[in-house]
C-alpha positions in Angstrom: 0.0 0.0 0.0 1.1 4.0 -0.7 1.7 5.5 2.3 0.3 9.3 2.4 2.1 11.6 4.8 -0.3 13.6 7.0 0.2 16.6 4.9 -0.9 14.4 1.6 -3.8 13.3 4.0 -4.9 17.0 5.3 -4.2 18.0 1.1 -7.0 15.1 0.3 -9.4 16.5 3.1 -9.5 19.6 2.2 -9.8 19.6 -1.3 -12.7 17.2 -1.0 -14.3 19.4 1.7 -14.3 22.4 -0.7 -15.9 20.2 -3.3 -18.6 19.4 -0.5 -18.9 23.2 0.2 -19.7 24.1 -3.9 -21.9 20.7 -3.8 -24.3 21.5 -0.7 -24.9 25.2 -2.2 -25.8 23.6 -5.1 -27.8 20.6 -3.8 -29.9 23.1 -2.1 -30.7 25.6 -4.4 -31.8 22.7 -7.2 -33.8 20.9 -4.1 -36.3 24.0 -3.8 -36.2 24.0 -7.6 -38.3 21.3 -10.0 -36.4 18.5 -10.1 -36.0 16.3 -13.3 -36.9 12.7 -11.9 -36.9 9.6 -13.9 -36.9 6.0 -12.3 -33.8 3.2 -12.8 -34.7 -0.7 -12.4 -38.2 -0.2 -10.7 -40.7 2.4 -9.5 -38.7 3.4 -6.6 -35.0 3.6 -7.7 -35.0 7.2 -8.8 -32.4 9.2 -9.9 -32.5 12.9 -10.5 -30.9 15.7 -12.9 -29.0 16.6 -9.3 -27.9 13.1 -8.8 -26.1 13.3 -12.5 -24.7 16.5 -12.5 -23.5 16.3 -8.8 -21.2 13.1 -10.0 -20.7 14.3 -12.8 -18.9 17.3 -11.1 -17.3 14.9 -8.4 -15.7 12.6 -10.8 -14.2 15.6 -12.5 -13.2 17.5 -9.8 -11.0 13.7 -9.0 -9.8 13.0 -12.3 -8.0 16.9 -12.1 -7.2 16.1 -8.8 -5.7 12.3 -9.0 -5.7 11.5 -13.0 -4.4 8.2 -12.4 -7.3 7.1 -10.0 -10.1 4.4 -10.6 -13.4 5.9 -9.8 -16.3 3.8 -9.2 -20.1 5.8 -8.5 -23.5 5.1 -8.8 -25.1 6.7 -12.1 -22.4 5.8 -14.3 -20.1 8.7 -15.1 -17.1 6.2 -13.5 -15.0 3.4 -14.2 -15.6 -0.3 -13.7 -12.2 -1.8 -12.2 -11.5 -5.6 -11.7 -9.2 -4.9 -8.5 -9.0 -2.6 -6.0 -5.2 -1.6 -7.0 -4.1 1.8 -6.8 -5.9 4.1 -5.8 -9.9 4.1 -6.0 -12.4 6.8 -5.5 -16.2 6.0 -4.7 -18.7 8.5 -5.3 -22.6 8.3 -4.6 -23.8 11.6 -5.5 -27.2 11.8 -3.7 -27.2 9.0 -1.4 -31.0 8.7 -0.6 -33.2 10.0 -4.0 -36.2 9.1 -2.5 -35.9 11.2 0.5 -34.2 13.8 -1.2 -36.5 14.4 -3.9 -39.9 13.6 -1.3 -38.9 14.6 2.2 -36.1 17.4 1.6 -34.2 15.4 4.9 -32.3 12.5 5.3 -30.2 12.0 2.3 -26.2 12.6 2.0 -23.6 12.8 -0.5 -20.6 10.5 0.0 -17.2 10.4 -1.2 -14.1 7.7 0.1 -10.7 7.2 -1.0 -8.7 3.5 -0.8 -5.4 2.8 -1.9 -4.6 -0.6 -2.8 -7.9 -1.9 -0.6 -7.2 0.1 2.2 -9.6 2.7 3.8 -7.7 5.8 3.8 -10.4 8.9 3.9 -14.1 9.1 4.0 -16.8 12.1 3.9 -20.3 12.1 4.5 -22.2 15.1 3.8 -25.4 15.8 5.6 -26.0 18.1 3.2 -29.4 19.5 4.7 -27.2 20.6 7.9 -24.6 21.6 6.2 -22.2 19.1 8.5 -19.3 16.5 6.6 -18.2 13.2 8.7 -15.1 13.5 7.3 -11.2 11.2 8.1 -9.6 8.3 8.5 -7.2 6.1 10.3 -4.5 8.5 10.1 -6.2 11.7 11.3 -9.5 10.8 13.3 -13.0 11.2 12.1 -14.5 14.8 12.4 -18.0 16.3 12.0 -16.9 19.9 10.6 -13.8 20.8 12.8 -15.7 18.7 15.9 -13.4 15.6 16.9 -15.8 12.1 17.3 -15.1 10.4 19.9 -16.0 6.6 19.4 -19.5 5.3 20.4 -20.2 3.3 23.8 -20.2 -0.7 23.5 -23.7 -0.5 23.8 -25.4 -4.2 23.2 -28.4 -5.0 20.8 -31.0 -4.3 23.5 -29.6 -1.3 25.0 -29.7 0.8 22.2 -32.2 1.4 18.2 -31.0 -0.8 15.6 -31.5 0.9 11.8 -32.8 -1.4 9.3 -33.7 -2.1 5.5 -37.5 -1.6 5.1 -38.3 -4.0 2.7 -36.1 -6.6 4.2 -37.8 -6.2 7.7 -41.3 -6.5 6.2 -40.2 -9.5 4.3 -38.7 -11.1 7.6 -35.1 -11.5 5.6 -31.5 -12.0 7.2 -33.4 -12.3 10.5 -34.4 -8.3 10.6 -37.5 -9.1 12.4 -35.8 -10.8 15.1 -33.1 -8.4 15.4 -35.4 -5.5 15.6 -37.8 -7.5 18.5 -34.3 -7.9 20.3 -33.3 -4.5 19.9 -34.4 -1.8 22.7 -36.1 0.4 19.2 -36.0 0.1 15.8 -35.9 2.8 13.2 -36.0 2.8 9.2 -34.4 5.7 7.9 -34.0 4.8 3.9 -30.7 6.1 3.6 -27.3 4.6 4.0 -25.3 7.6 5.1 -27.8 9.0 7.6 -27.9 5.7 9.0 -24.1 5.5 9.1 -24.2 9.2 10.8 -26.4 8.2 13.5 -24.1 4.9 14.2 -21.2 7.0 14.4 -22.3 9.5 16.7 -23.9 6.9 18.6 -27.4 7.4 18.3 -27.6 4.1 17.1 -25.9 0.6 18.0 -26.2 -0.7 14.5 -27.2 -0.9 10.8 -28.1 -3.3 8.0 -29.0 -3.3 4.4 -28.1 -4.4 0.7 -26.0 -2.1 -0.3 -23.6 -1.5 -3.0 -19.7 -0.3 -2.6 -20.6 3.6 -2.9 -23.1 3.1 -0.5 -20.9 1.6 2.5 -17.3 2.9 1.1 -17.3 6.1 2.8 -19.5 4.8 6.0 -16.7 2.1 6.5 -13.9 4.3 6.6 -15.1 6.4 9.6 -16.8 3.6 11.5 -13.5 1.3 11.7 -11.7 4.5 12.5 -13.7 4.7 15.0 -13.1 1.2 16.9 -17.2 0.0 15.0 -17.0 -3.4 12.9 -18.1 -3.7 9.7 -19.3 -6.9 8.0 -21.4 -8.3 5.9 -24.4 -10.0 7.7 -22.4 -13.2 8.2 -19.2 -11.6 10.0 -17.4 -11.8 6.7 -15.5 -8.8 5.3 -17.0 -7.0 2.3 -16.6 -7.2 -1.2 -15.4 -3.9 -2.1 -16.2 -4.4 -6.1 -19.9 -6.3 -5.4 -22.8 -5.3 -3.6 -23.4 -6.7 0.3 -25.8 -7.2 2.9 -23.5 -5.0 5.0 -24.1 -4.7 9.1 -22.0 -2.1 11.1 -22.4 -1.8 14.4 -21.0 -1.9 18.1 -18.9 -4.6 19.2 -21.3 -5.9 21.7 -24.2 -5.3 19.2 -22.1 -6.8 16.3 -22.4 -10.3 18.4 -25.8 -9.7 19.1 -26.7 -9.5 15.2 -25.1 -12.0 14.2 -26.0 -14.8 16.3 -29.8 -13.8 15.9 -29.1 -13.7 12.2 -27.3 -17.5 12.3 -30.4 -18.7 14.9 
C-alpha cells in the first residue's frame, strides 16, 4: 500500500471538503427548484438531474485532482475496475433520491478514497445541515472541525438498531428478530444517515443491501472509529460487489449476528 504523509492526507481532506462546500450550495438551491426525476430498475429507484450532475462534477473534480485514479459511482459517469489496485475513489452523488427528492431530509452525498484496498479517507455530507463526517485512520474522524469520539459498547438491546425496510417487512436475514431484540427500531432509507447516527452513537447498528458507494465512505469512519463492519455473516465485504452489509458496536455486532445464524 502508498503510504500518504499527513500533509498528503490534510491536502486530500481539504480539497474534498471544498468540493462538499460548492456541492451542498448547489444541492440546495436545485432541491427547492423542480427536479427532473426519472426511475432506474423499478418504481422506486430514482435518480434525478442533481444526482447526475452532482457526480458528474465529483468525478471531475477527481480526475484533475488524482488522473491516475479508478473511480467507481453510482449513475455511471465512473470506471468499472477488476481490483482494488491503486488508488480508488467511490462517489454516490445523492445518497438517498427518495428522501431527497420527497422529504427534503435525510439523504447525504458520500465520497471515500482507498489505496490498494485500504480505507484511507471518508466524507459524509449531511448536506441539509450543512455538516461532513469527514477522516480516516490516520487523522481521526471529524464532523466539521468537531473531533468524534468513538460510540459506547452498547449491546443490541440497549440501544435502536436501523434497518432495511423492505427486508424487515419481508422477515429477511433475521431483521424481524433483530429488531424484536433491539431496545427500538428505526428505518431511515438512507445509508449515510444511518451511518451518521451509528457514528455518533445514536444508534448501535445498521443493515441493508447495499452497493460499494453506499458503504465505502460509511466504512472508513466507522473502523476508525473502533465499530466493525461486515457483511451480515461476520465476513469482510466485497469492495467491487454489492453486500448485505451490518455495522455496528462490538457488543451489538455479536448480538446481530447470532440472531441472524439462529
Amino acid at each position: 500500500m502508498s503510504t500518504l504523509s499527513p500533509f498528503e492526507i490534510q491536502e486530500i481532506d481539504q480539497t474534498v471538503l471544498g468540493w462538499l462546500d460548492e456541492l451542498q450550495k448547489s444541492t440546495m438551491a436545485a432541491m427547492n427548484s423542480r427536479l427532473d426525476v426519472s426511475t432506474k430498475h423499478d418504481a422506486r429507484d430514482l435518480v434525478t438531474n442533481v444526482d447526475k450532475t452532482n457526480e458528474q462534477m465529483i468525478n471531475a473534480n477527481i480526475r484533475k485532482f488524482d488522473p491516475k485514479a479508478h473511480i467507481i459511482s453510482e449513475e455511471g459517469y465512473g470506471d468499472k475496475p477488476i481490483a482494488m489496485t491503486g488508488h480508488v475513489w467511490f462517489v454516490d452523488p445523492i445518497d438517498g433520491t427518495m428522501n431527497f427528492y420527497k422529504e427534503h431530509d435525510d439523504f447525504a452525498i458520500m465520497i471515500a478514497l482507498y489505496i490498494d484496498n485500504q480505507p484511507v479517507l471518508g466524507w459524509i455530507m449531511d448536506v441539509v445541515n450543512n455538516i461532513v463526517y469527514h477522516g480516516g485512520p490516520q487523522m481521526g474522524v471529524f464532523a466539521n472541525q468537531l473531533r468524534l469520539r468513538p460510540p459506547l459498547d452498547d449491546a443490541l438491546n440497549e440501544g435502536i438498531v436501523l434497518l432495511s425496510g423492505a427486508r424487515l417487512l419481508y422477515g429477511m436475514f433475521g431483521y424481524d428478530k433483530i429488531a424484536k431484540n433491539a431496545l427500538g427500531y428505526r428505518v431511515i432509507g438512507a445509508a449515510g444517515p444511518s451511518f451518521i447516527r451509528v457514528l455518533r452513537g445514536q444508534a448501535v447498528g445498521y443493515s441493508s443491501k447495499m452497493m460499494s458507494w453506499d458503504f465505502a465512505a460509511g466504512l472508513v469512519l466507522a473502523k476508525t472509529l473502533g465499530l466493525i463492519v461486515s457483511d451480515i455473516d461476520g465476513k469482510p465485504l466485497d469492495m467491487l460487489s454489492s453486500n448485505i452489509v451490518l455495522v455496528a458496536t462490538n457488543r451489538a455486532h455479536r448480538d446481530i449476528l447470532a440472531l441472524h445464524r439462529s
